[in-house]
C-alpha positions in Angstrom: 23.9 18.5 0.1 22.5 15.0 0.4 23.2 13.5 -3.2 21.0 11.1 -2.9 23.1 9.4 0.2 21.2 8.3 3.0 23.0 9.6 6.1 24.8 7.5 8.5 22.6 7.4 12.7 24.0 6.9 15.9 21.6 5.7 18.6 22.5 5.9 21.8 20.6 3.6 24.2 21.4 4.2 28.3 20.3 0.9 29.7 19.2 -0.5 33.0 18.7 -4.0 31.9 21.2 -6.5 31.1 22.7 -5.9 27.8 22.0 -9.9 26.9 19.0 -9.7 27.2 18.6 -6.8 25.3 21.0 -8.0 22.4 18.3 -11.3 22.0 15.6 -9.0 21.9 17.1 -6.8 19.0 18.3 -9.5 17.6 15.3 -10.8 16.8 14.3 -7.6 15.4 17.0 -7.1 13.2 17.0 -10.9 11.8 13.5 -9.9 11.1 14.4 -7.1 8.9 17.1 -8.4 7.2 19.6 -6.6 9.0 23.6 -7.5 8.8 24.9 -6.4 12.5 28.6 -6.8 13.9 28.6 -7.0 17.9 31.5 -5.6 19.6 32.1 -6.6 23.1 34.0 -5.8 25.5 36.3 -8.8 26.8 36.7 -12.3 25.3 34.5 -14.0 28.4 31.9 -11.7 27.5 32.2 -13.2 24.0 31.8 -16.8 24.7 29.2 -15.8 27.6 27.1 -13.7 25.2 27.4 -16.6 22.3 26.5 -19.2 24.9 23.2 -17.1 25.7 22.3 -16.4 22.9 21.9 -20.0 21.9 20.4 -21.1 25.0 18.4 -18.2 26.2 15.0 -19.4 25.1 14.1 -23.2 25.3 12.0 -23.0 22.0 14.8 -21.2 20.1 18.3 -19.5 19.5 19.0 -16.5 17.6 21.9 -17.7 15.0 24.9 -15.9 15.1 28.8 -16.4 14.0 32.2 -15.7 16.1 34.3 -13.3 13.8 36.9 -16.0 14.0 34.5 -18.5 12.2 34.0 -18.6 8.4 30.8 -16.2 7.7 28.8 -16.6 4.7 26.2 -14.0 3.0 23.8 -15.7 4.9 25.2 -15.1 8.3 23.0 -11.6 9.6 24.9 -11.6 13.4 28.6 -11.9 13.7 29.7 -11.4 17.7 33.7 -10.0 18.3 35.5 -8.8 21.0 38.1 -7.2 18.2 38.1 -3.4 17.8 39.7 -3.8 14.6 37.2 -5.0 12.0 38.7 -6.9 9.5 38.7 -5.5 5.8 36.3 -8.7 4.4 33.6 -7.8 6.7 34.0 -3.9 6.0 30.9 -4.3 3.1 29.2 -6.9 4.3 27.8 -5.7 7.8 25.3 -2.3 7.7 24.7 -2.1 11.5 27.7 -2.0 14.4 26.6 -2.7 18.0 28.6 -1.6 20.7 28.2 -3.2 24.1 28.1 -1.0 27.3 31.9 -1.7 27.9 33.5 -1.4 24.9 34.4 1.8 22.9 35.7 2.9 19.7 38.1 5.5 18.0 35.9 6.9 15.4 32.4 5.9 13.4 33.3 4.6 10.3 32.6 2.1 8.0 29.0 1.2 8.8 25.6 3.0 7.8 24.1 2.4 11.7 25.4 2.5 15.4 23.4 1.2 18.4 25.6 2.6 21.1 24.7 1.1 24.6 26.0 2.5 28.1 24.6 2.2 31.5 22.2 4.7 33.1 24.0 7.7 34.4 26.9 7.6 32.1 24.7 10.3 30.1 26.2 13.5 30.8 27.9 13.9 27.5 25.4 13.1 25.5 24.4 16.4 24.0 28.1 17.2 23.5 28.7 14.1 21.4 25.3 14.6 19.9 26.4 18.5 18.4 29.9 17.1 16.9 29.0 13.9 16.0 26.1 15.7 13.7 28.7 18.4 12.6 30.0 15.5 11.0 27.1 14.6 9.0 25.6 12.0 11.4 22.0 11.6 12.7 22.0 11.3 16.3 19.4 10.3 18.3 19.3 8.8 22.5 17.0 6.8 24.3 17.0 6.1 28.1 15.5 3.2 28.9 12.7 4.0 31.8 11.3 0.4 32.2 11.9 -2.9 30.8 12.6 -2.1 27.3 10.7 0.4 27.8 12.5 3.6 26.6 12.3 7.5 25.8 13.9 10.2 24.0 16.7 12.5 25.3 
C-alpha cells in the first residue's frame, strides 16, 4: 500500500574513477536540481581533502559546500562529514545521503535517497542487499561504471 508516499531508493554505484571527481560531477547535478545532499566520508583527511577539491578542482569555479561543523543555513544544498551520526537539526533538512566508497552505515534511515559508492569488484553482494533491502520497502537499483562516468545497470 503506497498511500500516497513516494518510496525511499538506494543506488548503488561500483566505481573505477576517483570518488572526487565523481562527487564534483554530481554535485553539479544535484545543485542543479535543487537537491539537499549530506556526504559521508570515510576519515577526517578525506574530509578536508575532499573540501579542498572541491573548491579548487576547476579554475573557473567551485561547487559550494559546508563542513557539518559549520553553521548551515536553508540555503546550503552540500554539507561534507566524516560523522556517522547525523545530528538531529539536519535530520529534515537534507533529502539525499552520499556515502563514499569507505565509509558504511548501520541502517537506511532518515533520508528519501542513497547514492551508495564502492569500488569495482566489491559487487558480489549486491543482489542479496538488493532482495532485503526491497523487502523493506526500498527501491534498489546498481550501476557499474564501464568507462569514465560511463555506467550500466546490474
Amino acid at each position: 500500500m503506497n498511500n500516497g508516499v513516494k518510496s525511499r531508493q538506494i543506488d548503488f554505484y561500483y566505481i573505477s574513477s576517483n570518488f572526487s571527481d565523481i562527487l564534483l560531477k554530481l554535485g553539479e547535478k544535484l545543485m542543479g536540481r535543487d537537491y539537499k545532499t549530506l556526504v559521508l566520508l570515510d576519515k577526517y583527511k578525506d574530509l578536508n581533502d575532499i573540501d579542498r577539491f572541491l573548491w579548487v578542482k576547476e579554475k573557473s569555479s567551485f561547487l559550494p559546500h559546508k563542513l557539518i561543523n559549520e553553521e548551515i543555513f536553508e540555503k546550503d544544498k552540500i554539507v561534507l562529514s566524516q560523522n556517522s551520526e547525523i545530528p538531529d537539526y539536519l535530520e529534515k533538512k537534507f533529502d539525499t545521503l552520499i556515502i563514499s566508497p569507505e565509509k558504511s552505515i548501520k541502517s537506511f534511515k532518515l533520508f528519501k535517497r542513497f547514492l551508495v559508492f564502492c569500488y569495482k569488484g566489491s559487487y558480489q553482494n549486491f543482489d542479496s542487499y538488493k532482495i532485503r533491502l526491497e523487502s523493506l520497502g526500498f527501491t534498489v537499483n546498481g550501476f557499474e561504471e564501464f568507462n569514465a562516468f560511463k555506467w550500466k545497470s546490474l
